[in-house]
C-alpha positions as CSV (number, residue, x, y, z in Angstrom):
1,X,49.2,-238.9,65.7
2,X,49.5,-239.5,69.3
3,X,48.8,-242.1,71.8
4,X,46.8,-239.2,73.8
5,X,43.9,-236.8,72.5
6,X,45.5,-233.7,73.6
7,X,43.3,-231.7,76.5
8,X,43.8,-228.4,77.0
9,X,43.0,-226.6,80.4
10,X,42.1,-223.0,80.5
11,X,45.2,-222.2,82.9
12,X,47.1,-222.1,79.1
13,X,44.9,-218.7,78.0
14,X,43.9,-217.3,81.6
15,X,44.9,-216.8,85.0
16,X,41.5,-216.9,86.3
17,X,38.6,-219.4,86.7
18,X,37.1,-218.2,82.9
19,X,38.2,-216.1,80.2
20,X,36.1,-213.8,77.9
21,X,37.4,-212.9,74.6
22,X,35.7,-210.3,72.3
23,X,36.3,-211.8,68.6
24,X,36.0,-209.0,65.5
25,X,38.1,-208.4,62.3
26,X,40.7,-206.0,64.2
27,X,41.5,-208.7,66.5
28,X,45.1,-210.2,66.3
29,X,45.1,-213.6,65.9
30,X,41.3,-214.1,66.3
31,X,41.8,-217.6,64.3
32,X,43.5,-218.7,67.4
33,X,40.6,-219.1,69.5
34,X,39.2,-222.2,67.1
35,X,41.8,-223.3,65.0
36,X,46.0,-223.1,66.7
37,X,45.3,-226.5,68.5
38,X,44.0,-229.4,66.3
39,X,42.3,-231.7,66.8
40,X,42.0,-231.8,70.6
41,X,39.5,-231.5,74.2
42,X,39.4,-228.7,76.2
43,X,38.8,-229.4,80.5
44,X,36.4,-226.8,80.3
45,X,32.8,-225.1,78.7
46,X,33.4,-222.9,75.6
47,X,30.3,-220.6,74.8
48,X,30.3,-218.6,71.8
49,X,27.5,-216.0,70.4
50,X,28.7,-215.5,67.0
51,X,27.4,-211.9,65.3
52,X,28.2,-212.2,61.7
53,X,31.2,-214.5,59.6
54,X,31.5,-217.9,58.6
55,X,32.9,-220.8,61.5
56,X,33.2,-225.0,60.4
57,X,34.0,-227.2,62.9
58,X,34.3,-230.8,63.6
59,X,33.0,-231.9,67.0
60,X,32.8,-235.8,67.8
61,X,32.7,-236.7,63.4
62,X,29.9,-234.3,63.0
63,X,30.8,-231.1,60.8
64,X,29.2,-228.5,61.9
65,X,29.0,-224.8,59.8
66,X,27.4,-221.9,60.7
67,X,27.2,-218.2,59.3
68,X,26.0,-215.2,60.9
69,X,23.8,-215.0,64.3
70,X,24.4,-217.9,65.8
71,X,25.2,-219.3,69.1
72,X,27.1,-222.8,70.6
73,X,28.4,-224.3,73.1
74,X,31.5,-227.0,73.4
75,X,31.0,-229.6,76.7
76,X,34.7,-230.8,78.4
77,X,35.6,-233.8,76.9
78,X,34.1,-233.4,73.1
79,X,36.9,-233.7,70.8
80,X,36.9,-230.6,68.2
81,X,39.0,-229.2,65.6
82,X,38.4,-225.7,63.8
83,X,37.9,-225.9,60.3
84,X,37.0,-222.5,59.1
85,X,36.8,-219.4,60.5
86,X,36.3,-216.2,58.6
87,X,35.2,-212.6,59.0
88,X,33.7,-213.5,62.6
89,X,32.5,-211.1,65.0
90,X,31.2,-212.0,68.3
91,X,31.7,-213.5,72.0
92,X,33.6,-216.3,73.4
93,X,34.0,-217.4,76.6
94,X,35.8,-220.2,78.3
95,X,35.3,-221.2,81.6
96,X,36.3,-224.0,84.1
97,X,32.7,-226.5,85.2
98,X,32.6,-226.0,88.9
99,X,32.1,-222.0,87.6
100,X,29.1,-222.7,85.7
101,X,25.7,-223.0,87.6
102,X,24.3,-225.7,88.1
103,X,20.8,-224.6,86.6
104,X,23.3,-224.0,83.2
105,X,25.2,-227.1,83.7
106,X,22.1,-229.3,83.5
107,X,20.7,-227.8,80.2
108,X,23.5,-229.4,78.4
109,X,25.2,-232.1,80.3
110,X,21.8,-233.5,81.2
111,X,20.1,-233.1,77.6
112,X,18.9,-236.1,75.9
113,X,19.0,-234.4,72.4
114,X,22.6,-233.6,70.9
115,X,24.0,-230.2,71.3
116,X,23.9,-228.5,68.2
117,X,24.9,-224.7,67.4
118,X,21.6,-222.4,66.9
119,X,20.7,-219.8,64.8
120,X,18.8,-216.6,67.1
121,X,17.2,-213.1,66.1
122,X,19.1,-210.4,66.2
123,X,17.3,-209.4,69.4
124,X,19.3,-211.9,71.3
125,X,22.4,-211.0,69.8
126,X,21.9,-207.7,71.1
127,X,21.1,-209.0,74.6
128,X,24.3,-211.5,74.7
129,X,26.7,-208.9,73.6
130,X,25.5,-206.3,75.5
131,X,25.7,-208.6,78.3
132,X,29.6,-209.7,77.2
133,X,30.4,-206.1,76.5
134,X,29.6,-205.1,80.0
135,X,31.2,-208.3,81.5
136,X,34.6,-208.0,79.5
137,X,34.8,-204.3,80.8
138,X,34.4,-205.2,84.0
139,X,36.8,-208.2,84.0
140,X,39.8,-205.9,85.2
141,X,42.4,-207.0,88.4
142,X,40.7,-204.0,90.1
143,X,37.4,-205.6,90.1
144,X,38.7,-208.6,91.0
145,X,40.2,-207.4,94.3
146,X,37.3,-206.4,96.0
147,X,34.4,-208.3,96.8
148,X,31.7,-206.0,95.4
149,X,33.8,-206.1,92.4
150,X,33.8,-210.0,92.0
151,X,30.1,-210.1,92.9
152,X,29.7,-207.6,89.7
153,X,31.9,-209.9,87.8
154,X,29.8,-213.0,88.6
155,X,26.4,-211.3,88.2
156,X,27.3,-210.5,84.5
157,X,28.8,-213.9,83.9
158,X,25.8,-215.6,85.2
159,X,23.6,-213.1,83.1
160,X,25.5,-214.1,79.7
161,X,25.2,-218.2,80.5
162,X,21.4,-218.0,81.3
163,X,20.8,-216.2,78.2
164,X,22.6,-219.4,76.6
165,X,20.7,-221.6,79.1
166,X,17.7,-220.3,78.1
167,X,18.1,-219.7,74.8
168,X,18.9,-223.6,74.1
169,X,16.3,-224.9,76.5
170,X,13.7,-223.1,75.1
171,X,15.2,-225.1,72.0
172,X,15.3,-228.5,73.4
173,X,11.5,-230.1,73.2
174,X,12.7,-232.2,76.4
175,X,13.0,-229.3,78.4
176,X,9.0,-228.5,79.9
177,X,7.6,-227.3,83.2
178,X,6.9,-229.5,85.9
179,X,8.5,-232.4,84.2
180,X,7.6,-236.1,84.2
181,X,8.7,-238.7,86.8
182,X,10.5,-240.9,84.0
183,X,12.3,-237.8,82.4
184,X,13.7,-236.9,85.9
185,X,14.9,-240.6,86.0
186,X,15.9,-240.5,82.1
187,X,18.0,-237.4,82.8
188,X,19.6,-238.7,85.8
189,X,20.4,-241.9,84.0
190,X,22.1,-240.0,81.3
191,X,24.5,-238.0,83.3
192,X,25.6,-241.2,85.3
193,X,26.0,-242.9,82.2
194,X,28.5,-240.1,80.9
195,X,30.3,-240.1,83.9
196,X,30.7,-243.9,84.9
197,X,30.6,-245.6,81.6
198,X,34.2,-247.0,81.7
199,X,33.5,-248.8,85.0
200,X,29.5,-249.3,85.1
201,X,28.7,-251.2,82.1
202,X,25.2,-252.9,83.0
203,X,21.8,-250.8,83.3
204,X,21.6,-252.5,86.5
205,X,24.1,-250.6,88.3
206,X,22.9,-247.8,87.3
207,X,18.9,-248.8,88.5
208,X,20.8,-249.8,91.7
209,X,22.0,-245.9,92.1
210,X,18.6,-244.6,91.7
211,X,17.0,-247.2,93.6
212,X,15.0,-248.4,90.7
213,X,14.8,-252.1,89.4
214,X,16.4,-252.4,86.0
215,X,13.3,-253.5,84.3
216,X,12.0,-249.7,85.1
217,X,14.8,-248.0,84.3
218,X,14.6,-249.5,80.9
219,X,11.0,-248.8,80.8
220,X,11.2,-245.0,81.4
221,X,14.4,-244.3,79.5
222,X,12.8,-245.9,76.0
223,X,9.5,-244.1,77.2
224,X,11.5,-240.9,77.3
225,X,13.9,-241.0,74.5
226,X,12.7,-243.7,72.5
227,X,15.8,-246.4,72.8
228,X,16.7,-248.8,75.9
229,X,18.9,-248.2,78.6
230,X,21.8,-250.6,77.4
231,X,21.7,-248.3,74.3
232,X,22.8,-245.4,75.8
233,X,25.2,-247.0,78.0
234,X,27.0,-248.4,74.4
235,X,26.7,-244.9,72.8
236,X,28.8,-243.4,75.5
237,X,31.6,-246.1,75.6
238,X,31.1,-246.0,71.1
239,X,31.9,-242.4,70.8
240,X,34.8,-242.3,73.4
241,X,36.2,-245.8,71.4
242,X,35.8,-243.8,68.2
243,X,37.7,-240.8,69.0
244,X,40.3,-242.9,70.4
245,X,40.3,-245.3,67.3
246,X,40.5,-242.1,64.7
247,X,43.0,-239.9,66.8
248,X,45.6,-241.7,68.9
249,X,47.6,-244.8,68.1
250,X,47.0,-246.6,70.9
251,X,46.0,-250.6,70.2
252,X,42.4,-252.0,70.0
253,X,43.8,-254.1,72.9
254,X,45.0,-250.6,74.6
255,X,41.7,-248.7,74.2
256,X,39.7,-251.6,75.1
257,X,41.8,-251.6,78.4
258,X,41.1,-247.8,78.5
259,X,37.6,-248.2,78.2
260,X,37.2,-250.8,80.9
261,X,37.4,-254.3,79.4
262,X,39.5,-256.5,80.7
263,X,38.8,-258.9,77.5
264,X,39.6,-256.8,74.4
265,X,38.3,-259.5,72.2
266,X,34.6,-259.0,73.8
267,X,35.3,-255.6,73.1
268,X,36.1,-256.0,69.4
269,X,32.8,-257.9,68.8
270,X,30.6,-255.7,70.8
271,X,32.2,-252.4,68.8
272,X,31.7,-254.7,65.3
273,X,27.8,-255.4,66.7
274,X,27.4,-252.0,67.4
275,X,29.0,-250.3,64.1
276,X,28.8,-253.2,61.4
277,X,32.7,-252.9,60.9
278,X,35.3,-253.9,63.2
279,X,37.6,-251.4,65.0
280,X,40.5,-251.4,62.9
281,X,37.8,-250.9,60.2
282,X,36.5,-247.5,61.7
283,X,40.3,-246.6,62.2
284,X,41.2,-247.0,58.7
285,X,38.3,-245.0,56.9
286,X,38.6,-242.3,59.9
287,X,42.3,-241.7,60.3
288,X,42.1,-238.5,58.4
């Protein structure tokens, strides 16, 4: 146990700004893409189109396990450990945020549903590999050193997101054309929240960005997803307070600090509200 969640950065596996890595039976060490590491975060996107095999994971308390044609996706910051991982074949590919675009980026960092892995036809499997396979040949130093080369390189890579893009969006019920005033807001909210929760703890900040009152901001964001504004401001800090409660040893009084409160006792009472169990008690039934 340390007083740090370990985060990983993708200049550990690659050189370059992403990384693909095909993943089959004949590959050495294939385990090492989910499970060498621990519990930990990774700095950057992991996307993974899994063929056939057997993959359990833990991502922010939730265990997750899927077989077969499936695909997921792992945002910076989540906190993840492989459990499983047997006879997998399929794609996975890391890469650093700023290299993702931003019609990708805001399928998952602005969704107001959880990310969850999904299970596809085999017709999409076909398309993502195909797409991976092509992309992973052409991922050479050669390539690379040319501009026509890297524009190759980048088409493909952009090809094999959207096809995740897509695929989850079609997924996500909140995703619709020509969407709604108060889910524009609601999304924008959401994505402020994640960012500025240690420092912005009042919905009225956050109004006061999008030059909205608080009242409305409220309004449309239990309109959209069913729950206040305040909520979502507390899930943020909750989840952050939980990892650092069940995998470091820093204090309550430390990771109230870390969070933003100055008053770790306000803290404590507002986690024990929240949960119905005080910190330490979350820490003690989830150190394992």
């Amino acid at each position: 146990m340390k007083h740090t969640i370990p985060t990983y950065d993708l200049s550990e596996i690659s050189t370059h700004r992403f990384h693909v890595k095909k993943m089959d039976q004949h590959t050495e060490h294939k385990e090492e893409v989910l499970m060498d590491k621990g519990i930990h975060r990774d700095s950057h996107y992991i996307f993974t189109c899994m063929e056939s095999g057997h993959v359990k994971m833990m991502v922010d308390f939730n265990v997750m396990e899927v077989q077969d044609s499936t695909v997921f996706c792992l945002l910076p910051g989540q906190v993840h450990q492989g459990l499983l991982m047997k006879d997998v074949n399929g794609w996975f590919i890391a890469i650093k945020s700023d290299m993702v675009p931003d019609a990708v980026r805001s399928v998952f960092e602005e969704s107001l549903e959880e990310i969850k892995p999904l299970t596809i036809d085999k017709n999409w499997v076909e398309k993502i590999s195909n797409a991976a396979s092509m992309l992973h040949a052409s991922y050479t130093d050669e390539m690379l050193s040319s501009k026509e080369g890297s524009l190759v390189i980048q088409s493909l890579l952009h090809a094999v997101l959207g096809m995740f893009a897509f695929i989850y969006s079609k997924e996500s019920s909140s995703q619709t054309v020509g969407e709604s005033r108060s889910l524009q807001l609601a999304r924008a909210f959401r994505i402020m929240a994640r960012q500025n929760y240690k420092t912005m703890k009042s919905p009225s900040e956050y109004a006061e960005m999008l030059a909205i009152s608080r009242g409305y901001l409220t309004e449309v964001t239990r309109e959209v997803t069913g729950k206040p504004a305040q909520h979502w401001i507390h899930q943020e800090i909750l989840i952050e307070a939980k990892r650092l409660l069940a995998f470091t040893h820093l204090t309550v009084k430390e990771i109230a600090y870390e969070l933003g409160y100055s008053d770790h006792t306000y803290f404590t009472r507002l986690f024990s509200k929240l949960e119905d169990q005080s910190p330490s008690e979350f820490r003690n039934l989830n150190r394992k």
